[in-house]
Backbone as JSON Lines, residues from 0, in Angstrom:
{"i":0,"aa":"X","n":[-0.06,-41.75,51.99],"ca":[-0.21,-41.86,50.55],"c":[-0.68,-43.28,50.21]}
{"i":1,"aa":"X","n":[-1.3,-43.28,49.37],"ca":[-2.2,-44.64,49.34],"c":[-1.89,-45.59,48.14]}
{"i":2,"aa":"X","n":[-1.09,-46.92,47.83],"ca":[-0.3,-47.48,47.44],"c":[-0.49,-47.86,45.94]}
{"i":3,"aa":"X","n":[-0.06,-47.12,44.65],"ca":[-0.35,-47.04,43.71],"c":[0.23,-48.16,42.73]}
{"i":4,"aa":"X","n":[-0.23,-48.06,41.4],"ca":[0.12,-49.65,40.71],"c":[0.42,-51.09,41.2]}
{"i":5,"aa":"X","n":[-0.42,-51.56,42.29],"ca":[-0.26,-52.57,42.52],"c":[0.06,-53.95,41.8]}
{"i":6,"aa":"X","n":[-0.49,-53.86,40.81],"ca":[-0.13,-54.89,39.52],"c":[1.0,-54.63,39.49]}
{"i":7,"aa":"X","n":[1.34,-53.47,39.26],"ca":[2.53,-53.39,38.08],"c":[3.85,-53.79,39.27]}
{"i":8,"aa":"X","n":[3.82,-53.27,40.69],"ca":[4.89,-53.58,41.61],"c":[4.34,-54.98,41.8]}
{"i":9,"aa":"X","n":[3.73,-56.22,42.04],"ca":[3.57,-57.55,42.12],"c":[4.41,-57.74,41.17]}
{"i":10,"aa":"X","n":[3.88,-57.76,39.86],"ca":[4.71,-58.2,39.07],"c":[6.04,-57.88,38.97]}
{"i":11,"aa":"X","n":[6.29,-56.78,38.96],"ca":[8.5,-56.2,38.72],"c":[8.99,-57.45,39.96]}
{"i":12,"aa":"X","n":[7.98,-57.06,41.3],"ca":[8.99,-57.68,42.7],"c":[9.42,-59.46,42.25]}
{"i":13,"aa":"X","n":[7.9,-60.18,40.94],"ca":[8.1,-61.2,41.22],"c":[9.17,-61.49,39.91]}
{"i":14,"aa":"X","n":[9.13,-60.66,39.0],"ca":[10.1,-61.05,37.68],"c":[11.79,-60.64,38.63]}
{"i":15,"aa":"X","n":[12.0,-59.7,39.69],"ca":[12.98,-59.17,40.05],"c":[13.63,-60.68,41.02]}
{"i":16,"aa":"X","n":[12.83,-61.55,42.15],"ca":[13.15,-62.63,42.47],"c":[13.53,-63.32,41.59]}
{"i":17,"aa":"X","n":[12.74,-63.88,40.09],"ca":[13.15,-65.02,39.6],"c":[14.79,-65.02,38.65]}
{"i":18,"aa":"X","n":[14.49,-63.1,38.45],"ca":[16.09,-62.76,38.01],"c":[17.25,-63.06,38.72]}
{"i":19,"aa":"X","n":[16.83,-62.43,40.39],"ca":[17.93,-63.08,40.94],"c":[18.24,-64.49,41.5]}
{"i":20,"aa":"X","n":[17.36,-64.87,41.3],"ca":[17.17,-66.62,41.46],"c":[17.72,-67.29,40.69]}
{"i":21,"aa":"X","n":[17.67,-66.9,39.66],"ca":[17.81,-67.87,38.24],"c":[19.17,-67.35,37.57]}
{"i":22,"aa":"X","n":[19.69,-65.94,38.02],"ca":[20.84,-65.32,37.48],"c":[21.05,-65.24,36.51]}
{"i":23,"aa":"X","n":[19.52,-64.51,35.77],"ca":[18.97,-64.39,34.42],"c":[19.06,-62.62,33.98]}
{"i":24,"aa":"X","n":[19.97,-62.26,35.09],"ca":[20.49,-60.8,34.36],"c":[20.95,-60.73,33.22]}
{"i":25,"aa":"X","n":[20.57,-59.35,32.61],"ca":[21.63,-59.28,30.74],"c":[21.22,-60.51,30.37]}
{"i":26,"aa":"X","n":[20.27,-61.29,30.27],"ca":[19.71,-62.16,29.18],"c":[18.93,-61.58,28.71]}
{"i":27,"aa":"X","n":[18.1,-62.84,27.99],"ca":[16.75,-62.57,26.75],"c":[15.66,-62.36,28.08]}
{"i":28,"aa":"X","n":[15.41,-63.49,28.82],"ca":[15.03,-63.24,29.96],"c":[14.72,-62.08,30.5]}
{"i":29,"aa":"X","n":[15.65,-61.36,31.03],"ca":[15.72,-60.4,31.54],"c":[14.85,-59.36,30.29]}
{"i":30,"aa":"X","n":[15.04,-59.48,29.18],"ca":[14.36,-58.31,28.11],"c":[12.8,-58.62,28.02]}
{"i":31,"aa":"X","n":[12.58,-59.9,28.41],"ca":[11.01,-60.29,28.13],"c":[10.52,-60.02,29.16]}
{"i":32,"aa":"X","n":[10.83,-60.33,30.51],"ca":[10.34,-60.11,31.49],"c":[10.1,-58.21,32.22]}
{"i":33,"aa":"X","n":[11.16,-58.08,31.22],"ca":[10.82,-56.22,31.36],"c":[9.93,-55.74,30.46]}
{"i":34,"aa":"X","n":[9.98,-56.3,29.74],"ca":[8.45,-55.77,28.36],"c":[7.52,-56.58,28.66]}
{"i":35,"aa":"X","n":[7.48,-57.46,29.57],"ca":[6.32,-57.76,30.11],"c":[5.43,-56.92,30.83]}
{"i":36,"aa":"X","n":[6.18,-56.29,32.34],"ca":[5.4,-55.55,32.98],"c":[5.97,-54.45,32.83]}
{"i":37,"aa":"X","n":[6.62,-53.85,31.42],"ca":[6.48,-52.28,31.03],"c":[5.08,-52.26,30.5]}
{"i":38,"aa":"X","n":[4.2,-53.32,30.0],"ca":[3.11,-53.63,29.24],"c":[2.2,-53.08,30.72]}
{"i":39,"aa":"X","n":[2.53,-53.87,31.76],"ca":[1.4,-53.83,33.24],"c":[1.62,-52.37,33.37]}
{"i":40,"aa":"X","n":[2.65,-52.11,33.46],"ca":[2.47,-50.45,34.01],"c":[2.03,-49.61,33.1]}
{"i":41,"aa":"X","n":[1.87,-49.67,31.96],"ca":[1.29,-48.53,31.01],"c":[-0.3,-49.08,31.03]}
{"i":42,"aa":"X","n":[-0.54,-50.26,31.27],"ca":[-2.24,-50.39,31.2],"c":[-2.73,-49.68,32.98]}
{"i":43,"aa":"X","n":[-1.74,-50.14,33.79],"ca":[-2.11,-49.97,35.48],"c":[-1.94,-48.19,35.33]}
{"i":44,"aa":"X","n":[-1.25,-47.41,35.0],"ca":[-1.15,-46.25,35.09],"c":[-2.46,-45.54,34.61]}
{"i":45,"aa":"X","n":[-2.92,-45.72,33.46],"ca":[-3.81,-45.82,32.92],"c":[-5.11,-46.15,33.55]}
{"i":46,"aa":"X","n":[-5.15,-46.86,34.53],"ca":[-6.27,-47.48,35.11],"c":[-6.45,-47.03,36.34]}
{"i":47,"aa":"X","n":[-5.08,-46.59,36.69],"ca":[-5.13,-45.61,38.3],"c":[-5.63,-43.84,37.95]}
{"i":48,"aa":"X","n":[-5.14,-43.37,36.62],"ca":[-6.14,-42.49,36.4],"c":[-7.38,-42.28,36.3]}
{"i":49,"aa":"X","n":[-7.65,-43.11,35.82],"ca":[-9.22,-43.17,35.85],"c":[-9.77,-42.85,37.18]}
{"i":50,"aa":"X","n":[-9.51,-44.07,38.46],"ca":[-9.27,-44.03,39.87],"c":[-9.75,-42.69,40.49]}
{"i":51,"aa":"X","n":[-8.02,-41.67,39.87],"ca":[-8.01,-40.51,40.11],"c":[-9.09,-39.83,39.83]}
{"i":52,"aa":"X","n":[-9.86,-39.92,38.38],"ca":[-10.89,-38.8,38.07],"c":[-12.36,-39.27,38.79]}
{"i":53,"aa":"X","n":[-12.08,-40.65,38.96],"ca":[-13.42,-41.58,39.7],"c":[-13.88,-40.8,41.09]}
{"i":54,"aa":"X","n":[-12.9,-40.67,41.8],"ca":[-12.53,-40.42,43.32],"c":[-12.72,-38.34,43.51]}
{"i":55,"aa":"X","n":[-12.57,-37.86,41.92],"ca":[-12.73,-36.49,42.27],"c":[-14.31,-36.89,41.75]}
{"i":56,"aa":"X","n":[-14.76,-36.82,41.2],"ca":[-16.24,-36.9,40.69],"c":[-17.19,-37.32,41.67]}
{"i":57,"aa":"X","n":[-16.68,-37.72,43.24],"ca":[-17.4,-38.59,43.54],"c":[-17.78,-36.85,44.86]}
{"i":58,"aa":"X","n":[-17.34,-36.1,44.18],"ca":[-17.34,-35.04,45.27],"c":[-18.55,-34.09,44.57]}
{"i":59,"aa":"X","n":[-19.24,-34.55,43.51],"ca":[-20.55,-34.15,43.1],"c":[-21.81,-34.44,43.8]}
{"i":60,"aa":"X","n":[-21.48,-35.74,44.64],"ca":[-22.64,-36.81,44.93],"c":[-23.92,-36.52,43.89]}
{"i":61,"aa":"X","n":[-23.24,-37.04,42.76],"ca":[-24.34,-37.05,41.73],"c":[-23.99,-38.32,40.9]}
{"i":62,"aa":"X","n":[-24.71,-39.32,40.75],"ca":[-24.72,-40.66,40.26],"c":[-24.55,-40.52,38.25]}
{"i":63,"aa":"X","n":[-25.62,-39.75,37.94],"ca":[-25.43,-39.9,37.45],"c":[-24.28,-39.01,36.31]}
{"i":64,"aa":"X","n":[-24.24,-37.56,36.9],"ca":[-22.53,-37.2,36.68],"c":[-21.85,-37.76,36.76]}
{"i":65,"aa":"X","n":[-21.59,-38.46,37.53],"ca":[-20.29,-39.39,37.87],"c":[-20.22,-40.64,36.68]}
{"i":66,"aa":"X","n":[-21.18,-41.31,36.26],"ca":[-21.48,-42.11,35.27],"c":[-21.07,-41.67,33.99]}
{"i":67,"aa":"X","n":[-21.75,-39.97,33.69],"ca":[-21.06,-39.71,32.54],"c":[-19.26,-39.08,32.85]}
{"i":68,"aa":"X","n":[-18.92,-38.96,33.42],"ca":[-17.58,-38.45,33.77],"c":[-17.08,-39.39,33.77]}
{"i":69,"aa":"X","n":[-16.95,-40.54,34.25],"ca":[-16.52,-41.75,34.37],"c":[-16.25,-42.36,32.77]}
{"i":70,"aa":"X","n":[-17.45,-42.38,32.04],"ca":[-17.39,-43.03,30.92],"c":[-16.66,-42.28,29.79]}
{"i":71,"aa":"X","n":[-17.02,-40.66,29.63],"ca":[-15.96,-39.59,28.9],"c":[-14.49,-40.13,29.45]}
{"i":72,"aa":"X","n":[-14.1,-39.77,30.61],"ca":[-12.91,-39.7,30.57],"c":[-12.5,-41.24,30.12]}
{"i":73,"aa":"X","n":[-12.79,-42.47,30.11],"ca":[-12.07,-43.44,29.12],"c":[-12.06,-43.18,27.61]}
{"i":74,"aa":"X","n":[-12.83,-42.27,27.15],"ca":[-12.83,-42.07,26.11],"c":[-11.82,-41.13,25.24]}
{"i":75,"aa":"X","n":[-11.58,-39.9,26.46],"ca":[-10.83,-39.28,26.09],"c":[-9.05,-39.0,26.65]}
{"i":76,"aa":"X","n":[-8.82,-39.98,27.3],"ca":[-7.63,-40.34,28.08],"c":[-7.44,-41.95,27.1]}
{"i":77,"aa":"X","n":[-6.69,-41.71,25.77],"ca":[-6.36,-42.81,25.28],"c":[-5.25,-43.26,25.45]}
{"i":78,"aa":"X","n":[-4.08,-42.16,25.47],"ca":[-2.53,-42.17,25.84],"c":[-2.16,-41.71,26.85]}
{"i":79,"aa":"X","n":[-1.55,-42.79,27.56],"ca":[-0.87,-42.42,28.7],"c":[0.67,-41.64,28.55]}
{"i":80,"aa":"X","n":[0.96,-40.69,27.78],"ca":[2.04,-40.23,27.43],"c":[2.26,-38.59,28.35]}
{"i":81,"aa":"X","n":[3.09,-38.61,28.98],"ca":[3.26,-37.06,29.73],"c":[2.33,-36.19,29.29]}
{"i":82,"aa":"X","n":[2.29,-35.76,27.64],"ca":[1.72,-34.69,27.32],"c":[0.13,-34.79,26.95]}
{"i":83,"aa":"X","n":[-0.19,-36.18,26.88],"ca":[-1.19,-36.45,26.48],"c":[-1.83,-36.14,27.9]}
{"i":84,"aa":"X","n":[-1.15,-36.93,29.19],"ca":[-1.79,-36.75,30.15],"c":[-2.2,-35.09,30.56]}
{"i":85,"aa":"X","n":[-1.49,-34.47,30.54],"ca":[-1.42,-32.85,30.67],"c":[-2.21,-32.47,29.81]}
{"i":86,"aa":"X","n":[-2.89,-32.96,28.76],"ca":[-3.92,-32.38,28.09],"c":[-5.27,-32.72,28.53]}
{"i":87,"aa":"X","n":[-4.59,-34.31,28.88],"ca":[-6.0,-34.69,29.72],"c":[-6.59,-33.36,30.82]}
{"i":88,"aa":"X","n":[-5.69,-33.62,31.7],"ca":[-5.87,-32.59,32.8],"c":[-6.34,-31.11,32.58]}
{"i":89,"aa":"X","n":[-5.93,-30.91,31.86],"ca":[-6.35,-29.67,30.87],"c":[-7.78,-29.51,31.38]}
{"i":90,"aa":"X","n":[-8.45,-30.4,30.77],"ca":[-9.78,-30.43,30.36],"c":[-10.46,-30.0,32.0]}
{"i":91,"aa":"X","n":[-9.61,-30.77,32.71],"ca":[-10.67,-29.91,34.6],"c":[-10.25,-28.07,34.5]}
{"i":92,"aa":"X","n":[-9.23,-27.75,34.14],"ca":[-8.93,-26.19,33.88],"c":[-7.56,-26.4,33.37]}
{"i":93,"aa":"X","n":[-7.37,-24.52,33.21],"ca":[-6.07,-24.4,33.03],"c":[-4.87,-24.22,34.21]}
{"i":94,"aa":"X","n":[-5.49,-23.94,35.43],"ca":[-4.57,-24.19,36.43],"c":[-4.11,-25.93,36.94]}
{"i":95,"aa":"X","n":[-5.06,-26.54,36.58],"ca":[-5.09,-27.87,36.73],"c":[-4.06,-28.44,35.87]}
{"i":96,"aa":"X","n":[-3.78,-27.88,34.38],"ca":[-2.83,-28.39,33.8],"c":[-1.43,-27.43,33.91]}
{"i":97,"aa":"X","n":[-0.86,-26.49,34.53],"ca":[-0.16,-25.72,34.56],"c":[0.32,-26.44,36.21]}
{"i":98,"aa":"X","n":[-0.54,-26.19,36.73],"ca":[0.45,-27.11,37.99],"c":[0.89,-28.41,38.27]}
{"i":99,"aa":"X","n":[0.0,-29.44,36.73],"ca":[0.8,-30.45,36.47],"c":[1.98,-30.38,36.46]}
{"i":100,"aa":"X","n":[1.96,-29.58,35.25],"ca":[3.16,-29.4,34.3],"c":[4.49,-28.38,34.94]}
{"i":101,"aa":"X","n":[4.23,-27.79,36.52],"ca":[4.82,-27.04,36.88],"c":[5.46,-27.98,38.24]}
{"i":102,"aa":"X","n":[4.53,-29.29,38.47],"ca":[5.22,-30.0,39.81],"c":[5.8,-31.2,39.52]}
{"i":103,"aa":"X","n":[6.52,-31.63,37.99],"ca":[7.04,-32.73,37.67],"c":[8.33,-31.9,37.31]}
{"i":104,"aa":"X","n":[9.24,-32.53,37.54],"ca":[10.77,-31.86,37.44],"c":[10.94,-33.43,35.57]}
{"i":105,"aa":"X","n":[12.01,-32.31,34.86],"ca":[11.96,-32.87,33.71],"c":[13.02,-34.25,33.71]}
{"i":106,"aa":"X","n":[13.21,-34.45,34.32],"ca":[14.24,-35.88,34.43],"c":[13.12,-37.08,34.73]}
{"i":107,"aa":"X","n":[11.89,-36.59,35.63],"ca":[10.88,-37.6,35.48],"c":[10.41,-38.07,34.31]}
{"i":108,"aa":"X","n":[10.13,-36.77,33.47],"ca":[9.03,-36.53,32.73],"c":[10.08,-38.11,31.53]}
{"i":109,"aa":"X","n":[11.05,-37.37,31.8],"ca":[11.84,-38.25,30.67],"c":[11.86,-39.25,30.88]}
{"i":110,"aa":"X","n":[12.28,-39.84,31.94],"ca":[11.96,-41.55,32.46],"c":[11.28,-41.92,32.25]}
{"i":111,"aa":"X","n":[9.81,-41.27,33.04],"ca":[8.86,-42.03,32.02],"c":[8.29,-41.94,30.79]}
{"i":112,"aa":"X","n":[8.55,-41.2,30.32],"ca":[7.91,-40.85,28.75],"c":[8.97,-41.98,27.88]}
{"i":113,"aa":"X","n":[10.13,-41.95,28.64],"ca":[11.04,-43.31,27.83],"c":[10.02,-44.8,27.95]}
{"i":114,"aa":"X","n":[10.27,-45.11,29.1],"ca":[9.09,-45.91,29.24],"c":[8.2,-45.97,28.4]}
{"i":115,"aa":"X","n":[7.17,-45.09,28.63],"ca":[5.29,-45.59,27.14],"c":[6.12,-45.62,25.99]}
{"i":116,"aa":"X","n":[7.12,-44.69,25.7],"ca":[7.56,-44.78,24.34],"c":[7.97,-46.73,23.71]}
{"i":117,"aa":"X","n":[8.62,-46.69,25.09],"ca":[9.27,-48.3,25.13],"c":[8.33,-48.97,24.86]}
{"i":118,"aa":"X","n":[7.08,-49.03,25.75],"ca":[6.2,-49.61,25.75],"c":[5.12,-49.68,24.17]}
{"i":119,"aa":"X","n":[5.37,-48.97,23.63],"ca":[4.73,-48.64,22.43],"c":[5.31,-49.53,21.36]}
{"i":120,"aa":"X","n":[6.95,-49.12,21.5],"ca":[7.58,-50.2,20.84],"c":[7.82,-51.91,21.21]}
{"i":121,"aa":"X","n":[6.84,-52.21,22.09],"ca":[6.79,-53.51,22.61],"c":[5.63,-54.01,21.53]}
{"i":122,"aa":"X","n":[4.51,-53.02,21.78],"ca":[3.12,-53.56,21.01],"c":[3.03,-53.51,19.4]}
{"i":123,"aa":"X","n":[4.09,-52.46,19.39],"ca":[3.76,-52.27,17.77],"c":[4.95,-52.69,16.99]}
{"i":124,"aa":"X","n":[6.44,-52.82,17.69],"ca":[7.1,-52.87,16.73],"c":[8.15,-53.89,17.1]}
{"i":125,"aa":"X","n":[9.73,-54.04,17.55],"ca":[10.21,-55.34,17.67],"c":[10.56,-55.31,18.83]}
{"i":126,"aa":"X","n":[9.71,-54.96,20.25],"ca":[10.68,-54.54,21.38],"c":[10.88,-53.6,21.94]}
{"i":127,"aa":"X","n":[11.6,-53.6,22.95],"ca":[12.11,-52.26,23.43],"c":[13.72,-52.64,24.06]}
{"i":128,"aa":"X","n":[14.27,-51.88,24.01],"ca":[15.85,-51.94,25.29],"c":[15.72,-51.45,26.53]}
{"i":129,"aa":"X","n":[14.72,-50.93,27.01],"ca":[14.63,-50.39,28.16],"c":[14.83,-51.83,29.29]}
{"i":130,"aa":"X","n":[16.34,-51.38,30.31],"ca":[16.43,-52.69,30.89],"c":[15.82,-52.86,32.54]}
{"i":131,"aa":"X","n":[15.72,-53.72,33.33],"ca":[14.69,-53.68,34.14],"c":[15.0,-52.91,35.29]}
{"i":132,"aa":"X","n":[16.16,-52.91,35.33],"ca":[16.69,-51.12,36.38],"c":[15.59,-50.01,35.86]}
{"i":133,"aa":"X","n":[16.34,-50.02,34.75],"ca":[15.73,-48.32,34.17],"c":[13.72,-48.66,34.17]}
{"i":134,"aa":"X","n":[13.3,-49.65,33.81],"ca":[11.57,-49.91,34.58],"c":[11.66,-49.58,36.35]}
{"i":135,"aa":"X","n":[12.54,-50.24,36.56],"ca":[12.63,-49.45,38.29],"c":[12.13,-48.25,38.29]}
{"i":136,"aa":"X","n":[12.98,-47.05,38.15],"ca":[12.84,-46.1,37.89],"c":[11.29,-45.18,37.28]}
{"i":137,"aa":"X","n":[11.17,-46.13,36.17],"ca":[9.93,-45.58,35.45],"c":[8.61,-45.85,35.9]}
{"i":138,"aa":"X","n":[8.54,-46.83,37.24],"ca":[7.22,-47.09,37.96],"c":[7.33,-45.43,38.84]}
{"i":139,"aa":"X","n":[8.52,-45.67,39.22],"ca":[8.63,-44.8,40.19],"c":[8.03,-43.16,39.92]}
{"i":140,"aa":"X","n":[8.48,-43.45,38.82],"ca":[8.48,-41.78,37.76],"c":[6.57,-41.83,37.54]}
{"i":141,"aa":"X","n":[6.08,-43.3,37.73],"ca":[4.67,-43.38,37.12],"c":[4.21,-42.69,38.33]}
{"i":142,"aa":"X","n":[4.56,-43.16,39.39],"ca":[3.58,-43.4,40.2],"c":[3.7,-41.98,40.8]}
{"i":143,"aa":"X","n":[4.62,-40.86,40.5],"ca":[4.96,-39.35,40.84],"c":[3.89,-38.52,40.28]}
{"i":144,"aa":"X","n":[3.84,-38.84,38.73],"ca":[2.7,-38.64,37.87],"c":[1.25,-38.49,38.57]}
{"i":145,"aa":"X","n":[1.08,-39.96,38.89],"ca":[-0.04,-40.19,39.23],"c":[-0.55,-39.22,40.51]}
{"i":146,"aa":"X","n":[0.17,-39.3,41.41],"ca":[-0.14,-38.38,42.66],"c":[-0.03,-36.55,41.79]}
{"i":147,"aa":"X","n":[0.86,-36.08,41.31],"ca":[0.42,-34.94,40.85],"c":[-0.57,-35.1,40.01]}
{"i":148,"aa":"X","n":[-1.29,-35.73,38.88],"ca":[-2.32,-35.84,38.35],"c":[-3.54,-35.5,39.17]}
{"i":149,"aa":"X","n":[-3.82,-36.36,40.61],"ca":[-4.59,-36.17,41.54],"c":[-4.22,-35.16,42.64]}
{"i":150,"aa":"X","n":[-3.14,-34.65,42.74],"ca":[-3.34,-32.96,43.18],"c":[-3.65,-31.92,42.49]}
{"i":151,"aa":"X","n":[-3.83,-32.11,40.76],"ca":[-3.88,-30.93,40.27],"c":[-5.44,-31.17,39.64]}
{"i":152,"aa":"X","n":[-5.86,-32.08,39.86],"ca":[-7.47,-32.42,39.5],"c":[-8.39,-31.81,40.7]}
{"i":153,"aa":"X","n":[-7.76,-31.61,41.56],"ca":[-8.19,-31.49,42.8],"c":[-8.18,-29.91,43.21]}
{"i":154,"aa":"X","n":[-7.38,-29.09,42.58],"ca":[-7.44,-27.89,42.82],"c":[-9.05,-27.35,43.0]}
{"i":155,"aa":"X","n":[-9.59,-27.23,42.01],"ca":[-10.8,-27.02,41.78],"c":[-11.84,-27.09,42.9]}
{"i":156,"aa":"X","n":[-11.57,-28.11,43.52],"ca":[-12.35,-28.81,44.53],"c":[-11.52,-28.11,45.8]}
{"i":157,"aa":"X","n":[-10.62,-27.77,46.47],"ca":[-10.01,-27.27,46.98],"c":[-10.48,-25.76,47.25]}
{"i":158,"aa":"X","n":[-10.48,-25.23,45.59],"ca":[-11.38,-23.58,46.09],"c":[-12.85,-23.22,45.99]}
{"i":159,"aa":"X","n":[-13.36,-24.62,46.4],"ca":[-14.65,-24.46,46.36],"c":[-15.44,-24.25,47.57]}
């Protein structure tokens, strides 16, 4: 399996040293430095999809399909939110979004959907509480996403 959100794990591993370095747990600290890279992982998740639809398109060997596929899907993948993503997916078929939505067990879905939510309330409003355990978790939950995203994009290509 090939090693997903790299940003976003650099950053947690290096805010997670200076926490325990500095013994800046349950501080302010600790709240900034988690809405920091809850910020990296909702842009990196986001950016590894793309990845995903980059890497199926490339099974056209057609340049300039791939150019317009490439450029649609930033257009139409604005929210990285569970359901948004599943609509994304949608769009390759309806088995494509049904076996999304059929290979994420709902305790993920919730982790991370807490997460963007969090993350939403970082950009737009005063914050979030989500503490840097529970971001543990929600990379983890991302990066589950991400690999079913790219098995169920892939069906298609599979029964071809």
């Amino acid at each position: 399996m090939e090693r997903l959100l790299l940003k976003t794990q650099l950053a947690f591993d290096n805010c997670k040293i200076h926490l325990d370095e500095s013994n800046a747990w349950n501080t302010e600290i600790e709240s900034y430095l988690t809405q920091h890279v809850l910020v990296i992982m909702c842009a990196d998740v986001q950016q590894e999809i793309y990845k995903v639809v980059e890497k199926r398109v490339e099974l056209a060997e057609d340049s300039v399909l791939k150019n317009f596929v490439v450029a649609a899907c930033k257009r139409v993948l604005r929210s990285i939110g569970k359901s948004e993503v599943a609509g994304f997916v949608g769009h390759f078929s309806v088995d494509a979004k049904d076996y999304l939505n059929d290979q994420i067990d709902d305790a993920i879905v919730t982790v991370y959907n807490n997460a963007v939510s969090n993350r939403h309330d970082v950009a737009h409003r005063s914050g979030s509480n989500i503490t840097f355990r529970e971001l543990e978790s929600a990379i983890e939950a991302a990066k589950i996403l991400i690999n079913v995203v790219s098995e169920s994009i892939s069906l298609n290509a599979q029964a071809a």
